[in-house]
N, C-alpha and C positions, 0 to 999 in steps of 0.2 A: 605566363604559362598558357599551353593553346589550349582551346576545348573541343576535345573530341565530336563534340554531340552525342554520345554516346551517357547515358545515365547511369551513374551507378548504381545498382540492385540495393535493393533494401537491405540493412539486415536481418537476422534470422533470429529467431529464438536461441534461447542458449537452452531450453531443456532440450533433453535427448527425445530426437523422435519427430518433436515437430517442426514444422516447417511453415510456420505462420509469421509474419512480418513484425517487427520490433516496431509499436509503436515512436515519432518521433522524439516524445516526450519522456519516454521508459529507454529511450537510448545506454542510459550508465547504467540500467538494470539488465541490457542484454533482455527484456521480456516482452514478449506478445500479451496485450492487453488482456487474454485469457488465465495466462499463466500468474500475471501479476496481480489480479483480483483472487486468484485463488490463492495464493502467496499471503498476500493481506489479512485475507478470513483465516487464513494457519496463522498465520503468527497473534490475528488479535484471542483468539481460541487460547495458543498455549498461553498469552501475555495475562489472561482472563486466570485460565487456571495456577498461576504463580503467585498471582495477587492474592488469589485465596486462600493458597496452601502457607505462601511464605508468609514474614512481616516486612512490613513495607519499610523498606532502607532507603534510603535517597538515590542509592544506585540504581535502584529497581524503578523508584518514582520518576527518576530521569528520564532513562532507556524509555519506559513507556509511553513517558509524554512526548518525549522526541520522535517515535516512531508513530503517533498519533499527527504529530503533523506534518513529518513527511510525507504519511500516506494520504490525507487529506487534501494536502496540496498538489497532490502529484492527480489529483482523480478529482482534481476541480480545477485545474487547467486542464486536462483531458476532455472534460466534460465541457469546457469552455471556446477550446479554442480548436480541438480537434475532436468532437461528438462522435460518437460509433454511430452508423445509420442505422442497427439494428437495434429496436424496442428490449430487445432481452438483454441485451450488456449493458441498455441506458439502467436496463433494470437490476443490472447485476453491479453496476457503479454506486446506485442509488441503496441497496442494498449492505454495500460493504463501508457507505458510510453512517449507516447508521448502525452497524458494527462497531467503526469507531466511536460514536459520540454514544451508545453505552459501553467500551472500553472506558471511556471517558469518564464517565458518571462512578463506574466502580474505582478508581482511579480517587477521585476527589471524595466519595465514602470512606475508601477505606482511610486518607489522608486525616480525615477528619476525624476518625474515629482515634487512632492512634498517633503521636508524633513520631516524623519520619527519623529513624535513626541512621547513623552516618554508614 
């Protein structure tokens, strides 16, 4: 296959509107590292408030912990191997994961308080 020399454009964010570049590592999220931090703090928000309201089923114990470490992972290769140069997204990375590790903590409370039902 020949090469153009020509590069292919980044992609794009998938929310409407903007036009900020898909980090390479949020590629299968289609998200600009803004949109994906703030994606993270909503979901650890409602995932927080469910824990509260509902009882903790295994379903629920799952979902949680799996989406704990997909977002962890995903914002500590970020932060690893492709660092934003801007102090406030280090700050805003740094931030959403200690979001997660108290998801985290309410998560293992509430486990512990009650057995998880099926």
């Amino acid at each position: 296959m020949a090469h153009s020399g020509k590069q292919q454009p980044a992609a794009k964010c998938r929310v409407s509107g903007c036009r900020e570049p898909v980090d390479p590592y949020l590629a299968q999220q289609k998200l600009c590292l803004e949109h994906f931090v703030t994606d993270v703090q909503d979901r650890c928000n409602r995932l927080a408030h469910r824990l509260a309201g509902e009882d903790l089923s295994q379903a629920l114990q799952r979902e949680i912990s799996q989406f704990i470490i997909f977002a962890a992972a995903k914002i500590a290769t970020i932060g690893t191997y492709n660092p934003p140069a801007s102090q406030l997204t280090r700050g805003k990375l740094l931030h959403v994961m200690l979001l997660l590790a108290d998801l985290r903590e309410r998560l293992d409370r509430a486990a512990t308080q009650v057995p998880a039902r099926p």
